[in-house]
N, C-alpha and C positions, 0 to 999 in steps of 0.2 A: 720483720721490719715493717713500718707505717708505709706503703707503697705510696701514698700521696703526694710527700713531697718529691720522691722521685718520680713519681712519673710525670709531675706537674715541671719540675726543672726541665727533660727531655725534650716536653714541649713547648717549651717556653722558647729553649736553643734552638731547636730547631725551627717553630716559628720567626724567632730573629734572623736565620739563615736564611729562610725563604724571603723574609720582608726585604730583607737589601739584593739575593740574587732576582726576584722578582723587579724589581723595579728596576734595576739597571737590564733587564730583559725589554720591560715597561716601553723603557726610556729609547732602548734599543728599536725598538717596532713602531715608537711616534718618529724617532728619526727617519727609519726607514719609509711609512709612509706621506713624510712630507718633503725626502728625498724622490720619492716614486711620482710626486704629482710636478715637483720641478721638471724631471725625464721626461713624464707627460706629454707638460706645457713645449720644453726644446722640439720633442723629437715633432708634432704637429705643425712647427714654425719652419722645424727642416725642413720634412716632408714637403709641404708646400714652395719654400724654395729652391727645391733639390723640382718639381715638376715644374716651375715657371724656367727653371734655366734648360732643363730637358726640352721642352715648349718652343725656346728659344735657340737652344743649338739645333733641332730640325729644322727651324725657320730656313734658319743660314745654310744649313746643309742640303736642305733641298736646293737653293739657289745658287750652291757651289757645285752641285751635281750638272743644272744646267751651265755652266761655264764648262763642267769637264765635259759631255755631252757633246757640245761646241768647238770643242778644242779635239776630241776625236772625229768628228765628222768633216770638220773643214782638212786635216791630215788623211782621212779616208774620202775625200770628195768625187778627187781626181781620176782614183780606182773606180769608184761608181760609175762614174763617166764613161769610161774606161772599157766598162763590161770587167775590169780584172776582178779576183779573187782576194778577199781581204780577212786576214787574220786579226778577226776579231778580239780575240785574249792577248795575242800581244800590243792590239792596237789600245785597249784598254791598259797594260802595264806602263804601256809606253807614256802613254796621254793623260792617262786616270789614274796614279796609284794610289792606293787602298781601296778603289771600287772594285764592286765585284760584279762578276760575269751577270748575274741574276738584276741589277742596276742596270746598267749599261746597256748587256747583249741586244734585248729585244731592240731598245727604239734605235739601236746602229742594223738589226739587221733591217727592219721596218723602212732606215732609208735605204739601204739599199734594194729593198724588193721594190719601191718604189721609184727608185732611178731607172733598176730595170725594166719594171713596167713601161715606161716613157719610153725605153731603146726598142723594145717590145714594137710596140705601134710606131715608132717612126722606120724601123727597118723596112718596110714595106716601099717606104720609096726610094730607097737605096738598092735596090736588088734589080731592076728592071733599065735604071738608069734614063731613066724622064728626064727632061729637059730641066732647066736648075729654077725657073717658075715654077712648074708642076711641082716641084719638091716641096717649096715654100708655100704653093697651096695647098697639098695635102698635109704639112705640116699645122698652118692653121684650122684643115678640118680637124685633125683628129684634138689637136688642142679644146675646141671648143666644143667636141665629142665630152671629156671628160673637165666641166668646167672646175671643179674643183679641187685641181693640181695645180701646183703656182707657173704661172709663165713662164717665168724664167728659168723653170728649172728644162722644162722643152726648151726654151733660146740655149741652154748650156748643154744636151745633149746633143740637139739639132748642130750644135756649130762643131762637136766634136766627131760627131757622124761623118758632114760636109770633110772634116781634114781628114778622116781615115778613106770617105770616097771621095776623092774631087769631082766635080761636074767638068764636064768639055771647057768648058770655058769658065770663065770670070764675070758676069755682068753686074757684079755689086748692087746684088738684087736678093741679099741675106735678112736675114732678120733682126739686123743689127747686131752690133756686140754684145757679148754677155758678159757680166760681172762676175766674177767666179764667186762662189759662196752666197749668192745673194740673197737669198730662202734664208741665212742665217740673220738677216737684219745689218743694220750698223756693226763694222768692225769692233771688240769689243775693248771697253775702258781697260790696257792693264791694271791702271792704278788702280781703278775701283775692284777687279779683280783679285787683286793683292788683297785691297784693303777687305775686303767680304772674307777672303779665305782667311786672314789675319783675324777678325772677326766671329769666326765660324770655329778657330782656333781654341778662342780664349773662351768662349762658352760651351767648347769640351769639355775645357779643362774644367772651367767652374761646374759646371757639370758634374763630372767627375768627382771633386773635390766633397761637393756637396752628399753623393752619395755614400761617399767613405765615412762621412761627417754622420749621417742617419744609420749608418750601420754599428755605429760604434756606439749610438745612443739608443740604441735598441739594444745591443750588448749589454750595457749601463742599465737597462731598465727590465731585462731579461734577470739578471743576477739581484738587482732590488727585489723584482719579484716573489724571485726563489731563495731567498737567504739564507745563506749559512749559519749552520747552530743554531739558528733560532728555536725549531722546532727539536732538536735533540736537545737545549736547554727546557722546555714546557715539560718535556717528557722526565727527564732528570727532577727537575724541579715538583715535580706530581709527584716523585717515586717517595721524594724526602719529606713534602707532606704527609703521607701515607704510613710513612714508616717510622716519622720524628714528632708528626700531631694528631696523626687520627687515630695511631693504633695507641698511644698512649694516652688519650683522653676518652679512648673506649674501653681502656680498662679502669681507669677511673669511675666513668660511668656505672661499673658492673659492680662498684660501691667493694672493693676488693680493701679487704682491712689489715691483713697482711700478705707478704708476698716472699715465697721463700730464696735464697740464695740463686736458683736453677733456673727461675723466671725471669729474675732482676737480670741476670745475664743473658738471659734470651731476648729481655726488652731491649736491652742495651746493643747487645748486638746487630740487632734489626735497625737502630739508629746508627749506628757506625758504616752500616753499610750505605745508608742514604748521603753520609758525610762522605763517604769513597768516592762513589759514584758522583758526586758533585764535586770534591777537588777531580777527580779524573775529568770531567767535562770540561774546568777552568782550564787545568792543565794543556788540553787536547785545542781549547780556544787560543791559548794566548800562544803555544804552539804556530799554530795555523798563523796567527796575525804576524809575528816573527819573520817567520818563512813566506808568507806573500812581499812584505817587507823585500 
C-alpha cells in the first residue's frame, strides 16, 4: 500500500488535535498569567493596608497598656505604702486582663522597689523617735539627697510612716497633706478611656480581618502559581505530537513507497496511544473541575 497518504492523514488528525488542545492550554496560561498579576497587584495593596492598621492597633495599644498600668498601680498603691506584699499576677488578672506578666510585671515591680526605697531612708527617723520637727527635717534632707524622686511620693510615705508611728504629740508641723496617687497625674478620663479601648478594639479587629484577607490572597496566588494540569497537559500534548506528527512525517521523510500491513498497524497504534492518553488527561481534567465544583 502507498504509505503517503496514510501517513499524511495521521498527521494531519493529529496535528488538528494538537492545534485546538494547544490553544485552549494557550488560552489557559494567558488567563492564568494575567489572573497572577491582578493577585499581584491585591495582595501588595493588602500587605500595605494589613501594616498601616498593625501600625495603628500598637499605637492604641501602647496607650491602653498605659491606662492598664494606671489602673494596677493606683489598686496596688496603698500596699506600697504599706510596705505589704502584693500579688503581682493576680493584680495584673484583676486590673489588666489579657496582659501579660512579661508587659506589666517589670514597671509594677520597679514601683514598688521604688516606694520601698523611700520607706528605706525615711525609717531612719522613726526608729529613734526624734522630736516630730526633727522628723520633718530629716525628711527633707534626705528628699533632696535623691532629687530626682517625686515629692510627693515622700509626702505619701512620710504621712503613712507618721500614722503607723505617731509622734508625742500633734504640733501640725507635717508636710502637708498628700494626694493619694499623685505621681499618676490628673485622675484619668473614663470616657476617653472607654473610648481609646473602643478604639484600640476596632483596629484589632481591622487588623486582624486584613490579615486573613492577605493570606488568602497569597493562597490565590500560590495556586495560580502552581497550576493544575497545566504542566501534565504540555507533557501529554508533546507525547501526541510525537507520536501523531513527527513520527509519521519521519517516515514520510525516509521517502517509504510502500508499507506492509504489520507497520501500518504499528503506525497506527502508536497514534492511538497519543489519542488515550489525551482523552485520559481531558477525562482526569474535567473530573477534577466537577469535583472541586
Amino acid at each position: 500500500m502507498d504509505p503517503t497518504a496514510f501517513l499524511s492523514t495521521i498527521a494531519s488528525s493529529a496535528a488538528a488535535l494538537v492545534a485546538i488542545v494547544g490553544g485552549l492550554l494557550v488560552a489557559r496560561v494567558i488567563s492564568l498569567a494575567t489572573e497572577s498579576g491582578g493577585l499581584r497587584d491585591r495582595r501588595t495593596e493588602l500587605q500595605g493596608a494589613r501594616d498601616r492598621a498593625r501600625d495603628r492597633f500598637l499605637e492604641l495599644d501602647a496607650r491602653v497598656l498605659e491606662y492598664d498600668l494606671k489602673n494596677c498601680l493606683s489598686e496596688a498603691r496603698e500596699d506600697f505604702l504599706q510596705g505589704r506584699t502584693v500579688s503581682v499576677p493576680g493584680l495584673i488578672d484583676q486590673h489588666a486582663p489579657g496582659r501579660t506578666l512579661d508587659q506589666l510585671g517589670p514597671r509594677i515591680r520597679n514601683e514598688a522597689v521604688r516606694i520601698a526605697a523611700i520607706r528605706e531612708q525615711l525609717l531612719p527617723a522613726f526608729t529613734d523617735g526624734p522630736h516630730f520637727r526633727e522628723w520633718k527635717e530629716y525628711a527633707i534632707r534626705v528628699r533632696l539627697a535623691v532629687p530626682e524622686v517625686d515629692e510627693d511620693d515622700w509626702d505619701d510615705v512620710w504621712e503613712v510612716l507618721t500614722e503607723q508611728n505617731p509622734p508625742p504629740f500633734q504640733s501640725g508641723m507635717g508636710l502637708g497633706v498628700a494626694t493619694p496617687f499623685r505621681h499618676l497625674g490628673p485622675a484619668p478620663d473614663r470616657g476617653a478611656e472607654t473610648s481609646l479601648r473602643r478604639d484600640a478594639d476596632n483596629a484589632r479587629i481591622a487588623h486582624r480581618d486584613l490579615e486573613a484577607e492577605t493570606e488568602r490572597a497569597d493562597l490565590a496566588l500560590a495556586r495560580v502559581a502552581e497550576p493544575r494540569g497545566v504542566y501534565a497537559g504540555l507533557v501529554v500534548l508533546g507525547y501526541v505530537v510525537l507520536t501523531g506528527v513527527v513520527f509519521p512525517l519521519a517516515l514520510i521523510a525516509l521517502g517509504l513507497k510502500s508499507m506492509e500491513r504489520t507497520w501500518a498497524l504499528v503506525v497506527l497504534g502508536v497514534f492511538v496511544t497519543g489519542l488515550a492518553a489525551l482523552t485520559i488527561y481531558l477525562w482526569l481534567e474535567v473530573r477534577r473541575l466537577v469535583r472541586d465544583k
